[in-house]
C-alpha positions as CSV (number, residue, x, y, z in Angstrom):
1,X,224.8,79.5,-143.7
2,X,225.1,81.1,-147.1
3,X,221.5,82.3,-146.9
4,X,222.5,84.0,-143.1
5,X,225.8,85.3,-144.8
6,X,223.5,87.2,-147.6
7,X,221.2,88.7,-145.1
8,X,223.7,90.3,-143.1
9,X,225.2,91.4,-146.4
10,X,222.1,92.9,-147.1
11,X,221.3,93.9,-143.6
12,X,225.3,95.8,-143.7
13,X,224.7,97.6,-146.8
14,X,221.4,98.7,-145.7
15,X,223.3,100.6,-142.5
16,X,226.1,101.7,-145.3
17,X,222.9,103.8,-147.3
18,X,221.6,104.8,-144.2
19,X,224.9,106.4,-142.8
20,X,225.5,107.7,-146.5
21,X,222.0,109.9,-146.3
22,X,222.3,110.6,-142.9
23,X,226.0,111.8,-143.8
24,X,224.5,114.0,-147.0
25,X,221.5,115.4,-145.5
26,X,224.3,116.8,-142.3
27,X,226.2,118.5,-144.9
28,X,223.1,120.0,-146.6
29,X,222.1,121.4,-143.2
30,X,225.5,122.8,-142.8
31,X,225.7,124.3,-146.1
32,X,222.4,126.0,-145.3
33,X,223.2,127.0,-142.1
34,X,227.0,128.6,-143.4
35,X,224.3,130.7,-146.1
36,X,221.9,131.6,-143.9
37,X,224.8,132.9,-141.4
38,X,226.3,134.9,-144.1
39,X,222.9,136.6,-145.1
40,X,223.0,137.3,-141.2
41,X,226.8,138.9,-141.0
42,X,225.8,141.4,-144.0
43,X,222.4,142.8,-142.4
44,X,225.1,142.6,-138.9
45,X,227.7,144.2,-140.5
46,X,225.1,147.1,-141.5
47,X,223.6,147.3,-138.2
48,X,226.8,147.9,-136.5
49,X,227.1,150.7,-139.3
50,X,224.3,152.5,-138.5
51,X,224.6,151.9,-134.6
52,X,228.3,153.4,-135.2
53,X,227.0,156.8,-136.7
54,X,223.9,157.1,-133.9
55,X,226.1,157.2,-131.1
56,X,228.3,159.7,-133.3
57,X,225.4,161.2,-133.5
58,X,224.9,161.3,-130.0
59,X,227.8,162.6,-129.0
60,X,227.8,165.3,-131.3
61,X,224.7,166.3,-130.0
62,X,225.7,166.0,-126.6
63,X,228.7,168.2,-127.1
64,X,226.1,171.1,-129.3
65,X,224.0,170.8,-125.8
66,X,221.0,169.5,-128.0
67,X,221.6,165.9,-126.2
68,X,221.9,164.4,-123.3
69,X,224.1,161.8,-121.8
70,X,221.4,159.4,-121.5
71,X,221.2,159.8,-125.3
72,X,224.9,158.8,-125.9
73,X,224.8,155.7,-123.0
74,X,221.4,154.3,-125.4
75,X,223.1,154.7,-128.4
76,X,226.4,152.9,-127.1
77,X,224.4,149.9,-125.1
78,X,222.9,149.5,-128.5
79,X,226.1,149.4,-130.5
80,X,227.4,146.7,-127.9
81,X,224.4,144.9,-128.9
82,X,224.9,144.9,-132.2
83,X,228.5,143.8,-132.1
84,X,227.7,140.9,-129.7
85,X,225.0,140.0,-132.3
86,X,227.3,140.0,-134.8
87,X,229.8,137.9,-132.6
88,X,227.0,135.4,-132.4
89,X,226.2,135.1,-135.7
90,X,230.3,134.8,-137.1
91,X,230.3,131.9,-133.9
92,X,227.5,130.2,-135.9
93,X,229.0,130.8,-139.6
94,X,232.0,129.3,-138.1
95,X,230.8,126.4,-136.6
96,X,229.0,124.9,-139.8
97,X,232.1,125.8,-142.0
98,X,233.4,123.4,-139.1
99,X,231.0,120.7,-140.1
100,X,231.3,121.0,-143.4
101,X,235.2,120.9,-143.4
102,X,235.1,117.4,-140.7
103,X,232.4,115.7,-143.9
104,X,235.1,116.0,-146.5
C-alpha cells in the first residue's frame, strides 16, 4: 500500500512538472507573440502613413488634372488595406497580452 501510495506520489508530481512547463513555455509563446505584434504595429503604423500621403497625393493630382480618378480609388482601396492590416495585427497584440494576463 505504501509502495502504491509513493508511486502515485511520484506519478502526481510528475503531471505537476509537466503542467508547470507546459504552463511556462505558453507564456513564452505569448510574450513572443505580444513582441513580434508590436514590431508589426510600428512597420503598420508607417504603412498607413505613407498610404495616407499617396492618396493625398492622388487627389491633389486629380484636382491639378495630372490624375485620374482611378488613381485616387487605388490609392484609397490601398489605405483600407492597410488600416485593416493594422486592425489585424492590434487583434493579435491584444489577444496574447490576453494570455499572458489569464498565466499570472
Amino acid at each position: 500500500m505504501a509502495h502504491a501510495a509513493d508511486a502515485r506520489a511520484i506519478e502526481l508530481d510528475a503531471l505537476a512538472q509537466d503542467a508547470r512547463r507546459e504552463r511556462v513555455d505558453r507564456r513564452e509563446q505569448a510574450l513572443l507573440e505580444r513582441a513580434n505584434a508590436e514590431a508589426r504595429l510600428v512597420i503598420a503604423d508607417d504603412l498607413v502613413t505613407v498610404s495616407e500621403k499617396r492618396v493625398d497625393q492622388a487627389r491633389t493630382s486629380y484636382a491639378l488634372g495630372a490624375g485620374d480618378l482611378e488613381d485616387v480609388a487605388d490609392a484609397r482601396a490601398a489605405l483600407r488595406e492597410a488600416h485593416s492590416r493594422r486592425v489585424q495585427i492590434q487583434v493579435a497584440r491584444a489577444d496574447a497580452i490576453l494570455r499572458l494576463d489569464e498565466r499570472q
